[in-house]
C-alpha positions in Angstrom: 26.9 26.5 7.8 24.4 27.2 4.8 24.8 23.2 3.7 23.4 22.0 7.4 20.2 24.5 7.0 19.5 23.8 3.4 19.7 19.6 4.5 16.8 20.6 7.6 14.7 22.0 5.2 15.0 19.6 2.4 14.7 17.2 5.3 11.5 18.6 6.8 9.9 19.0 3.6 10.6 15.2 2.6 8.8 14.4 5.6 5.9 16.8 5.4 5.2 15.5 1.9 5.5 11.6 3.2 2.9 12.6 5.9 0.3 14.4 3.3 1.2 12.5 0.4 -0.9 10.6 -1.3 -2.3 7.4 0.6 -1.6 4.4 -2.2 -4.2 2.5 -0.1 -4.8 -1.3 -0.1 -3.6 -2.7 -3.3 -5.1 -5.7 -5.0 -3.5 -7.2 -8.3 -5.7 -9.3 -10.8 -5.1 -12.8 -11.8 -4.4 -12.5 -15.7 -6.1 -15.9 -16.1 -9.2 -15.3 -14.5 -9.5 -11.6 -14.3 -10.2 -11.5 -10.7 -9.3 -8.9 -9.0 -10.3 -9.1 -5.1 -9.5 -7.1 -2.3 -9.0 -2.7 -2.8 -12.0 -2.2 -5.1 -10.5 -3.7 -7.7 -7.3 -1.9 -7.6 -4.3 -3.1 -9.6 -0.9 -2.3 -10.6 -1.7 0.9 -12.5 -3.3 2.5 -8.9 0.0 1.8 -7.4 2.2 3.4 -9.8 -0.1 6.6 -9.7 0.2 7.1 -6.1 4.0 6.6 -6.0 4.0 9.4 -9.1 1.8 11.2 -7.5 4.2 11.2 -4.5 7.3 11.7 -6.8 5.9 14.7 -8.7 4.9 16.0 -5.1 8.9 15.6 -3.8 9.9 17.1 -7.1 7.7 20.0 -6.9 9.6 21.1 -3.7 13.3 19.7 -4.4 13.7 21.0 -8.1 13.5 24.8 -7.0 15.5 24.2 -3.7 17.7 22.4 -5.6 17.8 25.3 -8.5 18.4 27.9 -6.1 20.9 25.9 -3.9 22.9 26.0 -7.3 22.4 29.9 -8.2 23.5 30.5 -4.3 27.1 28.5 -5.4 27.3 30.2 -8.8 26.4 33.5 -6.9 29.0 33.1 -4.0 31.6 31.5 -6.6 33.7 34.5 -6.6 35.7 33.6 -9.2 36.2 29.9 -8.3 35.7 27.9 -11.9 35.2 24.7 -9.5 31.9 26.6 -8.0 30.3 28.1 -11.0 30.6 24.1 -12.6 28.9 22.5 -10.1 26.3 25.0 -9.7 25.6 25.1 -13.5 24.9 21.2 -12.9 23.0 21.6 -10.3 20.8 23.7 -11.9 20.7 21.6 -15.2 20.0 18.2 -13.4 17.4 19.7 -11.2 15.6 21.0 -14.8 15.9 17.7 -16.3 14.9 15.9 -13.3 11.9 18.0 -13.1 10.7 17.5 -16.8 11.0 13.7 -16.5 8.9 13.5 -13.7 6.4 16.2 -15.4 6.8 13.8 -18.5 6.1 10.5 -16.0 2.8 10.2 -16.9 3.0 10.1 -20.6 5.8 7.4 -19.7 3.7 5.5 -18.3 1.4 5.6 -20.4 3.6 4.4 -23.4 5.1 1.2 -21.2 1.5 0.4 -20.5 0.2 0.5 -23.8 3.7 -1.5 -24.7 2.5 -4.4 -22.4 -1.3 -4.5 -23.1 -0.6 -5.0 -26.7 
Protein backbone atom coordinates (compact mmCIF):
# COMPACT_ATOMS: atom_id res chain seq x y z
CA UNK A 1 0.00 0.00 0.00
CA UNK A 2 2.89 2.46 1.09
CA UNK A 3 5.05 1.25 -2.19
CA UNK A 4 2.05 2.52 -4.72
CA UNK A 5 2.08 6.17 -2.83
CA UNK A 6 5.70 6.46 -2.51
CA UNK A 7 5.88 5.55 -6.71
CA UNK A 8 2.96 8.78 -7.23
CA UNK A 9 5.12 10.92 -5.52
CA UNK A 10 8.41 10.01 -6.90
CA UNK A 11 6.36 9.93 -10.14
CA UNK A 12 4.94 13.47 -9.74
CA UNK A 13 7.97 14.90 -8.73
CA UNK A 14 10.01 13.39 -11.86
CA UNK A 15 7.54 15.21 -13.87
CA UNK A 16 7.42 18.54 -12.01
CA UNK A 17 11.17 18.70 -12.36
CA UNK A 18 11.03 17.70 -16.28
CA UNK A 19 8.47 20.57 -16.66
CA UNK A 20 10.67 23.38 -14.66
CA UNK A 21 13.88 21.91 -15.39
CA UNK A 22 16.33 23.53 -17.08
CA UNK A 23 15.57 24.35 -20.81
CA UNK A 24 19.00 22.93 -22.69
CA UNK A 25 17.87 25.17 -25.55
CA UNK A 26 18.98 25.04 -29.27
CA UNK A 27 22.32 23.39 -29.41
CA UNK A 28 24.96 24.11 -31.97
CA UNK A 29 28.26 22.10 -32.05
CA UNK A 30 31.57 23.64 -33.64
CA UNK A 31 33.38 22.35 -36.52
CA UNK A 32 36.93 21.53 -34.95
CA UNK A 33 38.48 22.48 -38.34
CA UNK A 34 37.21 25.67 -38.78
CA UNK A 35 36.00 26.76 -35.43
CA UNK A 36 32.61 27.66 -36.52
CA UNK A 37 30.13 27.41 -34.47
CA UNK A 38 26.60 28.56 -36.05
CA UNK A 39 23.26 28.35 -34.86
CA UNK A 40 22.44 28.71 -30.44
CA UNK A 41 24.80 31.64 -29.82
CA UNK A 42 27.57 29.68 -30.20
CA UNK A 43 26.53 26.94 -27.97
CA UNK A 44 28.46 23.63 -28.00
CA UNK A 45 28.79 20.40 -26.30
CA UNK A 46 29.78 21.75 -22.91
CA UNK A 47 26.08 23.82 -22.74
CA UNK A 48 24.48 20.59 -23.26
CA UNK A 49 26.05 18.52 -20.71
CA UNK A 50 25.37 21.48 -18.09
CA UNK A 51 21.74 21.51 -18.73
CA UNK A 52 21.34 17.64 -18.55
CA UNK A 53 23.52 18.07 -14.95
CA UNK A 54 21.72 20.66 -14.14
CA UNK A 55 18.58 18.51 -14.57
CA UNK A 56 20.32 15.42 -12.94
CA UNK A 57 21.41 17.31 -9.81
CA UNK A 58 17.71 18.74 -9.79
CA UNK A 59 16.14 14.82 -9.89
CA UNK A 60 18.77 13.98 -7.32
CA UNK A 61 17.93 16.72 -5.00
CA UNK A 62 14.41 15.29 -4.63
CA UNK A 63 15.09 11.33 -5.08
CA UNK A 64 18.14 10.94 -2.67
CA UNK A 65 16.08 12.02 0.53
CA UNK A 66 12.87 10.11 -0.72
CA UNK A 67 14.94 7.47 -1.39
CA UNK A 68 16.79 7.77 2.22
CA UNK A 69 13.70 7.92 4.04
CA UNK A 70 11.96 5.19 1.96
CA UNK A 71 14.98 3.05 3.35
CA UNK A 72 14.70 4.20 7.21
CA UNK A 73 10.66 3.48 6.85
CA UNK A 74 11.92 -0.43 5.85
CA UNK A 75 14.66 -0.55 8.51
CA UNK A 76 11.99 1.12 10.94
CA UNK A 77 9.04 -1.34 10.16
CA UNK A 78 11.72 -4.37 9.84
CA UNK A 79 10.63 -5.78 13.07
CA UNK A 80 13.07 -8.09 13.33
CA UNK A 81 13.31 -9.21 9.69
CA UNK A 82 17.36 -9.35 8.80
CA UNK A 83 15.97 -9.37 4.98
CA UNK A 84 14.37 -5.73 5.74
CA UNK A 85 17.00 -4.05 7.76
CA UNK A 86 19.65 -5.21 4.59
CA UNK A 87 17.89 -3.71 2.06
CA UNK A 88 17.07 -0.67 3.80
CA UNK A 89 20.79 -0.14 4.93
CA UNK A 90 21.42 -0.20 0.94
CA UNK A 91 18.99 1.84 0.13
CA UNK A 92 20.20 4.32 2.26
CA UNK A 93 23.98 3.86 1.31
CA UNK A 94 23.23 3.98 -2.59
CA UNK A 95 21.06 6.95 -2.28
CA UNK A 96 24.27 8.70 -0.29
CA UNK A 97 26.62 7.64 -2.95
CA UNK A 98 24.44 8.49 -5.66
CA UNK A 99 24.02 11.89 -4.30
CA UNK A 100 27.79 12.71 -3.83
CA UNK A 101 28.55 11.64 -7.46
CA UNK A 102 26.12 13.88 -8.86
CA UNK A 103 27.33 16.74 -6.27
CA UNK A 104 30.90 15.63 -7.54
CA UNK A 105 29.55 15.84 -11.48
CA UNK A 106 30.84 18.94 -12.04
CA UNK A 107 34.35 18.51 -11.02
CA UNK A 108 33.99 15.32 -13.28
CA UNK A 109 33.39 17.04 -15.85
CA UNK A 110 35.60 19.15 -15.61
CA UNK A 111 38.60 16.62 -15.35
CA UNK A 112 37.28 14.69 -18.82
CA UNK A 113 37.17 18.04 -20.37
CA UNK A 114 40.43 19.14 -19.52
CA UNK A 115 41.48 15.25 -20.47
CA UNK A 116 40.25 15.97 -24.16
CA UNK A 117 41.37 19.61 -24.70
CA UNK A 118 44.85 18.71 -23.94
Amino acid sequence: MVSRYFKRILAAAVLFLAAVGQNVGAVAFCNPLSGDCTGANGKGLDALITGIMNFLFGLALVVCPALMVWGGFLIATAAGEEAKVKSGRQIITYSIIGLVVIALSNVIKAVILDIANS
